[in-house]
C-alpha positions as CSV (number, residue, x, y, z in Angstrom):
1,X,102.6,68.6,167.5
2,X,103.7,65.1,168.3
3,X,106.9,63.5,168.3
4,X,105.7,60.1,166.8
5,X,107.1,59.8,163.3
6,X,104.4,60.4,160.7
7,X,103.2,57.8,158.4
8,X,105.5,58.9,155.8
9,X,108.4,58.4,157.3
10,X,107.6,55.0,158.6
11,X,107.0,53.4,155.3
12,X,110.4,55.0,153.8
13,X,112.3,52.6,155.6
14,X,110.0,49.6,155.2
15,X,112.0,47.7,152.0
16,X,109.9,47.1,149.1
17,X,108.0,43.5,148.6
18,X,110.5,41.6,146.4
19,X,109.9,41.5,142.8
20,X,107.4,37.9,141.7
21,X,109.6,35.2,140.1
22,X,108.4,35.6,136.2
23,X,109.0,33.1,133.7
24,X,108.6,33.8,129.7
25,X,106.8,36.3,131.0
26,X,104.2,34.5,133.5
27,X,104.3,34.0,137.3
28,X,106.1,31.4,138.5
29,X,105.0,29.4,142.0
30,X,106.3,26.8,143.9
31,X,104.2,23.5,145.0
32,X,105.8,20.3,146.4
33,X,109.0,21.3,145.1
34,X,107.5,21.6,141.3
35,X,107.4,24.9,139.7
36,X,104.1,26.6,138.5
37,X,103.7,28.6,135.9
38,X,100.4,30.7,135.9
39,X,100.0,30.7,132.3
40,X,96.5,32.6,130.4
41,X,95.0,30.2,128.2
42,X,95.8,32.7,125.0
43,X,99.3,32.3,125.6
44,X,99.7,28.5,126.7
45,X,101.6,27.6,123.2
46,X,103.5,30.3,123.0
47,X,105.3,29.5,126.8
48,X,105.1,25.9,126.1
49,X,107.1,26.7,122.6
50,X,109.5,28.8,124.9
51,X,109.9,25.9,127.4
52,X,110.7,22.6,125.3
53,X,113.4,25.3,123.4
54,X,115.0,25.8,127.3
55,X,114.9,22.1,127.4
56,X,112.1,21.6,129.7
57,X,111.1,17.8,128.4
58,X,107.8,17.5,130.7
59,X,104.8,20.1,130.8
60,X,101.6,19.4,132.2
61,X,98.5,21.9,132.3
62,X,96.7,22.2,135.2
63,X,93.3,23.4,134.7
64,X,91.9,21.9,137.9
65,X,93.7,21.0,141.0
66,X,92.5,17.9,143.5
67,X,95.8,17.3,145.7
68,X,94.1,14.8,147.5
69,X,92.7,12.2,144.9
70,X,94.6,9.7,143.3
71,X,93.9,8.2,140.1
72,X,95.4,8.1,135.9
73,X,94.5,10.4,133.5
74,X,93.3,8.6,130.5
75,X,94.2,9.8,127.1
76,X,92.1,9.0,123.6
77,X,94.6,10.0,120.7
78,X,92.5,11.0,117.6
79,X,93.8,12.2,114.1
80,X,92.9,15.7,114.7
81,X,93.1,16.0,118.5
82,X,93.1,14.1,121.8
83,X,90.5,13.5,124.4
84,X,91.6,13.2,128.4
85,X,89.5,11.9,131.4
86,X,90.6,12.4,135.0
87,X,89.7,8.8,136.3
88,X,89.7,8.7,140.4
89,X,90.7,5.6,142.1
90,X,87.8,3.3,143.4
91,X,85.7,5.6,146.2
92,X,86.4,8.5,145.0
93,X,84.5,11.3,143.2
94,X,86.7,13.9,142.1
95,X,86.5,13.9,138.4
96,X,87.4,16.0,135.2
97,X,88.0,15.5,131.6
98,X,88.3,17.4,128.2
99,X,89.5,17.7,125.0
100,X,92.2,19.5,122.3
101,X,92.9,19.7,119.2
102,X,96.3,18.9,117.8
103,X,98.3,21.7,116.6
């Protein structure tokens, strides 16, 4: 029989991970000092409903992430939707675009 403590005993006194910051019901991270929210695509209007009623006046979905280029995201407003294209500055390649109805 040993004396070492058994591997029971060892994680009993080991606090438990802290609890992941949640928001309406999502995960929240932290980027740059801007606050993520990892939202599913099913509930996207639901949480951004939720948001502008806390006051939140900015919300911007992330599909793709390029930290490193720099360029303007162009928006084509239609009657029934919008259209966006990720346009790089000169030299670059990065690129990514889509489209949404308007609800």
């Amino acid at each position: 029989m040993s004396d070492a403590p058994s591997d029971d005993t060892a994680t009993e006194d080991e606090p438990a991970p802290p609890e992941p910051e949640v928001l309406h019901g999502v995960p929240v991270g932290w980027s740059l000092g801007q606050q993520e929210l990892f939202v599913p695509r099913d509930e996207l209007i639901r949480v951004v409903k939720a948001l502008h009623e806390d006051g939140y006046l900015m919300c911007v979905d992330l599909c793709a992430v390029d930290y490193l280029t720099y360029g303007v995201l162009r928006l084509t407003l239609r009657a029934e939707g919008y259209d966006w294209r990720f346009v790089p500055v000169a030299g670059s390649t990065y690129s990514d675009s889509g489209s949404s109805p308007c609800r």
